[in-house]
N, C-alpha and C positions, 0 to 999 in steps of 0.2 A: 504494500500500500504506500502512496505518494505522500510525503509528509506534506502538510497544507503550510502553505507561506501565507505572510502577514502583509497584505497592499496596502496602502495610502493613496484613497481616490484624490486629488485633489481638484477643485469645481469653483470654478467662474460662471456665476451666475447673475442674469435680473430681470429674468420674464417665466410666463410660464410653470408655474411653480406643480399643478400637475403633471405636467411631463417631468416635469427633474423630480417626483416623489414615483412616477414609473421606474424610471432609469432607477434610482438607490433600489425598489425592490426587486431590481432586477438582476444587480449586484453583489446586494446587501446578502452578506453570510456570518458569522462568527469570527472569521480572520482577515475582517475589511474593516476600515474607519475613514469617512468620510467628512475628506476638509475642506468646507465651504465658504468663497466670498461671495457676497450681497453687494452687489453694485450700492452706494449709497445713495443713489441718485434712485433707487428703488423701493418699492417697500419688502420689509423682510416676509420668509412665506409662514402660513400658520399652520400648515397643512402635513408637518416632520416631527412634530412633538413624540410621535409614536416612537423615534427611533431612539436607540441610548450612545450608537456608534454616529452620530454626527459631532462633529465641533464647527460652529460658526467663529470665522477669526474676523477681527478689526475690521470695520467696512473704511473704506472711500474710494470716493467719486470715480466711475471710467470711465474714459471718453475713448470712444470709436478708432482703431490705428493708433493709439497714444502708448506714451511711456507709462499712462497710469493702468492700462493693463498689468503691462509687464511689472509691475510694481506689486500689483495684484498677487500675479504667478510668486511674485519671489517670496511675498509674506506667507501663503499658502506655503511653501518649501519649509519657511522656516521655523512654522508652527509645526509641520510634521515630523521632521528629523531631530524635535526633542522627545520622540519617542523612537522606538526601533523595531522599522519598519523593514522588509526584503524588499520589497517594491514601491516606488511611486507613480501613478498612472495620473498625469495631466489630461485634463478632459474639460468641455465646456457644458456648463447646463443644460444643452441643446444637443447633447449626444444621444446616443443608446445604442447597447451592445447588440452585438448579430450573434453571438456566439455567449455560452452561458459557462460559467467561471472557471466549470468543472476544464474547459480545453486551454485556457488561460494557468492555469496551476501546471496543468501536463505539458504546458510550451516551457514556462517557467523555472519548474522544477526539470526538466529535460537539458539547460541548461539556454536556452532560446533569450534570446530578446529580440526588441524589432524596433528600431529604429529607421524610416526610409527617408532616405535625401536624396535630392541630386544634385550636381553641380550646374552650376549656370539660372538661370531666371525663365522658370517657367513660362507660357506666354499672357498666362491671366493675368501673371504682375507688368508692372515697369520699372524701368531702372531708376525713372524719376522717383521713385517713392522711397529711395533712399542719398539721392546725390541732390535735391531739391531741398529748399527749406519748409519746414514747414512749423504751425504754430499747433502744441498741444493743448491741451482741457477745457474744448469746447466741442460739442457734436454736429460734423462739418455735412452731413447727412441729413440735418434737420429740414424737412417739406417748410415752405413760408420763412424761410429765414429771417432773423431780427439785422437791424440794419448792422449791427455791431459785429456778427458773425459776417455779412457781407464784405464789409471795411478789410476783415483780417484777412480774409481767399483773397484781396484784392493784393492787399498788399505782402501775401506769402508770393504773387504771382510777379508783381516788382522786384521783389527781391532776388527773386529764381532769374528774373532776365538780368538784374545788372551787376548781380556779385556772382563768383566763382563757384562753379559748381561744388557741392562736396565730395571729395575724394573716399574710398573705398580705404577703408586700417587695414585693408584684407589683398592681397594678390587673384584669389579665388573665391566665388564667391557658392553656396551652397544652401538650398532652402528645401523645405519640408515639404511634398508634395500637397496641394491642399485636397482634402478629402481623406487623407490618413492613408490607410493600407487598403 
């Protein structure tokens, strides 16, 4: 028999709160703990109370493309790794498994991970979305924009024509396929 490993879901979340209470029981087992952020710009869900394996960590604010994501991701990391965990599986509140835990332990414990990249820039992306400037912690997405989100696209768009692109820290460049495996 496969000894059961210990995951740490970790979940960006701030919509939909029935689905992401699908998703946990769809995961949800004995040797899983689910670490969740709350978009603060959301309301938290009331609909988890059942569970004893969640932890909600610190909310703030994310904005769409922003570094306050990735701010997100990293507090999640590091509320989990003060426990001791075998795995941590990043995922967003908007996921759900195709495959039920029991093949995930047997990829696991078989010694597996999966990680996929590739190198070069997909074509969904652009290059500008990282050699451009751009202004973070505002939702740049919003239908009806206030004139003050208008002003800033204008002037991240000035700025991109009369200063210098930004250069790559990187020789190579490498991104995560979007859609996962």
């Amino acid at each position: 028999m496969q000894n059961k490993i210990k995951i740490a879901y970790l979940i960006t979340a701030y919509h939909d709160y029935a689905h992401l209470k699908k998703m946990i029981i769809a995961l949800n087992d004995s040797n899983v703990c689910f670490f969740i952020h709350i978009d603060k710009n959301s309301l938290m869900p009331t609909n988890l109370d059942e569970f004893k394996n969640i932890k909600f960590i610190k909310r703030h604010k994310v904005w769409w493309a922003g570094w306050s994501h990735q701010k997100a991701i990293l507090n999640l990391m590091a509320e989990a790794i003060k426990e001791n965990f075998d795995y941590y599986a990043l995922i967003s509140g908007s996921d759900y498994p195709i495959k039920k835990n029991n093949y995930l332990y047997s990829l696991l414990n078989g010694g597996g991970e999966f990680i996929s990249i590739k190198e070069g820039f997909p074509v969904e992306f652009k290059k500008e979305w990282i050699t451009n400037f751009y202004f973070d912690l505002f939702y740049r997405r919003k239908p009806n924009k206030p004139i003050w989100i208008k002003v800033l696209l204008r002037l991240e768009k000035k700025i991109s024509l009369y200063f210098p692109k930004k250069k790559y820290p990187f020789n190579r460049i490498f991104l995560a396929p979007l859609g996962g495996f």
